[in-house]
N, C-alpha and C positions, 0 to 999 in steps of 0.2 A: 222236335218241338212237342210232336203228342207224346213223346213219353215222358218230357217233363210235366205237361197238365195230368199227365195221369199220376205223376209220382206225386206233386203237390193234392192231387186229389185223394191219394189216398193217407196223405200226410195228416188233412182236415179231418176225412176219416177217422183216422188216430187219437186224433187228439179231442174230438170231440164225445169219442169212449172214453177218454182217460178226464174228461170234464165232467162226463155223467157219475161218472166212478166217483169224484172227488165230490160230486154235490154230495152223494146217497153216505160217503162216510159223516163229511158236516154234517146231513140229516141224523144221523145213526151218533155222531158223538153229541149233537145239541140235545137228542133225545134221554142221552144216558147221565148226560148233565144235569138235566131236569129231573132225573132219579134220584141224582147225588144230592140235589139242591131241597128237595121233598124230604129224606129220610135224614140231611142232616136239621130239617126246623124241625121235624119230630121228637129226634130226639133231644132237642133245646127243650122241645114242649114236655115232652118228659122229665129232663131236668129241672123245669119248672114246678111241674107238680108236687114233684119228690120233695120239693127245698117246702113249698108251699105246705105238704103235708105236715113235714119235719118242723118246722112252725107252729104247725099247731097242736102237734104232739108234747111239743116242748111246751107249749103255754096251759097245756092240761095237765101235765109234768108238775109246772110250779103251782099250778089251782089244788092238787089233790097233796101238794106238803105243804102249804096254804093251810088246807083242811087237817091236814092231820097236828100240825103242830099247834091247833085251837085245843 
């Protein structure tokens, strides 16, 4: 009988390593997530600008053959 409490005890043992383990990767992949999640609205944010520039490049585009064809 004690060496079943002892086998069931170290059984808890076990598995309560293999529960810490499994918390620290969720930790470790929710972290790596919120990387992915940062660096892909950047680069939206980027995209944004670029279209935003291109906009207005384009409208100074049509202002200076505007001018030129007076």
């Amino acid at each position: 009988c004690k060496a079943f409490v002892d086998r069931i005890a170290e059984f808890q043992k076990t598995v309560g390593g293999l529960i810490e383990l499994v918390d620290q990767l969720a930790k470790a992949a929710e972290s790596e997530k919120m990387k992915a999640i940062g660096a892909r609205n950047l680069l939206k944010s980027i995209a944004k600008q670029r279209e935003a520039q291109e906009q207005q490049l384009q409208a100074l585009i049509a202002e200076k053959k505007m001018q030129l064809e007076r």
